[in-house]
Structures are given as C-alpha cells and as structure tokens.
C-alpha positions in Angstrom: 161.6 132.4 72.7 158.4 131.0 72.0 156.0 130.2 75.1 153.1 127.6 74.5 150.3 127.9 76.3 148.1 124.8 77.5 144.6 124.7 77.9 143.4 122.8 80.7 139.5 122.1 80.7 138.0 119.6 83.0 136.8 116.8 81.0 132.8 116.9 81.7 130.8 114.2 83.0 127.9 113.0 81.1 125.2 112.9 83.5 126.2 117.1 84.4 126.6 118.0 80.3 124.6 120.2 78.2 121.6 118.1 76.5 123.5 117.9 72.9 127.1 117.0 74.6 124.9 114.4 76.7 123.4 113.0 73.9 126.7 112.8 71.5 127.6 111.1 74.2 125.8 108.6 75.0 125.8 107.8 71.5 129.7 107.1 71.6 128.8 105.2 74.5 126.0 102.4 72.8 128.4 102.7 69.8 131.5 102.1 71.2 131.2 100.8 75.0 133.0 103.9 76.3 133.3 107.4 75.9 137.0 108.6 74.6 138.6 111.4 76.7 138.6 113.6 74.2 134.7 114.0 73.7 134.5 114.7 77.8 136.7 117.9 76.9 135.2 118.4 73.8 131.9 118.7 76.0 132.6 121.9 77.4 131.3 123.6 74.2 128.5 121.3 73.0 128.9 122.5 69.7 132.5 121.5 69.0 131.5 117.8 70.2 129.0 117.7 68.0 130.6 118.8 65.3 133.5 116.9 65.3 131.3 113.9 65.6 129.5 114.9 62.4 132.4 115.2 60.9 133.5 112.3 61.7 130.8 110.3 60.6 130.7 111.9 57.4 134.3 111.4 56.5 133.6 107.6 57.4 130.4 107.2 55.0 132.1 109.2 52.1 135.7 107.7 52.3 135.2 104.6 50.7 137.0 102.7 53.7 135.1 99.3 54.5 135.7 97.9 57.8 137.9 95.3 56.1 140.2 98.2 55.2 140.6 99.9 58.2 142.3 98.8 61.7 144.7 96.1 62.3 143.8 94.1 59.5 144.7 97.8 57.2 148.2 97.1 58.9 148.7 93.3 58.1 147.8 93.9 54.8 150.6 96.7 54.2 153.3 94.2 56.3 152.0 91.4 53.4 152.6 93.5 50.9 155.6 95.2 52.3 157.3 91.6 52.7 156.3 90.5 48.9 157.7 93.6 48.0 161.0 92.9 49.6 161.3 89.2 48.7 161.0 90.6 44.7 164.1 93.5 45.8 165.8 90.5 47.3 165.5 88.1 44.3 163.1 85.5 46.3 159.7 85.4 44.3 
C-alpha cells in the first residue's frame, strides 16, 4: 500500500513575503483584484512564484488564444457548435 504524503505550507501574506514573492504579488493583485491561493503557497519559495508566473505569461502571449477565445465565451462557442453538430446527426439542419 501506497501512502501519500501532503505538504502543508502556510500560505504567506504579502506584506511579510520576500521582495520578489511581494512584488509577483502585488502584480496579480492590480491585474486581477485578488491574489489566488495558490501564489500565497507558492510564496514560500520566491523563485517558484515567479516562475510559474513567467510561465504563465509566456504561454498566454505565445498561444495564439485572444481573449475572445478563452473563458466562458470558449465554452458557449463549443455548446453552439456541439448543438449544430447534433441537429446534422439528428437530420434537423
């Protein structure tokens, strides 16, 4: 039997990170209007944040996806086509 261990790391206020977690941060912050979960864990080694942000940002620039494409409106898109799709199965268009 296997046993899984869980990490358990405080998630790190801003105001008591390192100056590059604090920064990353407060970045997510202006961009978004709040700081996810994850990047308060993530704090605990600076470096991880910040790379994972970086990465982040550079999957979004180089992906292609436009806002248009992404999101809730990626979702209604695939339902439309999902329902043509079905109505052409079905014999209706």
């Amino acid at each position: 039997m296997q046993a899984e261990y869980q990490l358990t790391l405080p998630a790190i206020d801003p105001k008591q990170a390192e100056p590059l977690a604090m920064a990353r941060m407060e970045e997510a912050l202006n961009k978004l209007g709040f700081i996810p979960n994850m990047y308060g864990v993530m704090a605990n080694s600076p470096g991880l944040l910040d790379t994972y942000i970086h990465g982040y940002e550079r999957f979004r620039e180089l992906s292609g996806f436009t806002p248009r494409r992404t999101g809730s409106g990626a979702a209604r898109g695939h339902r439309i086509r999902r329902r043509s799709h079905l109505l052409r199965v079905r014999g209706g268009v």
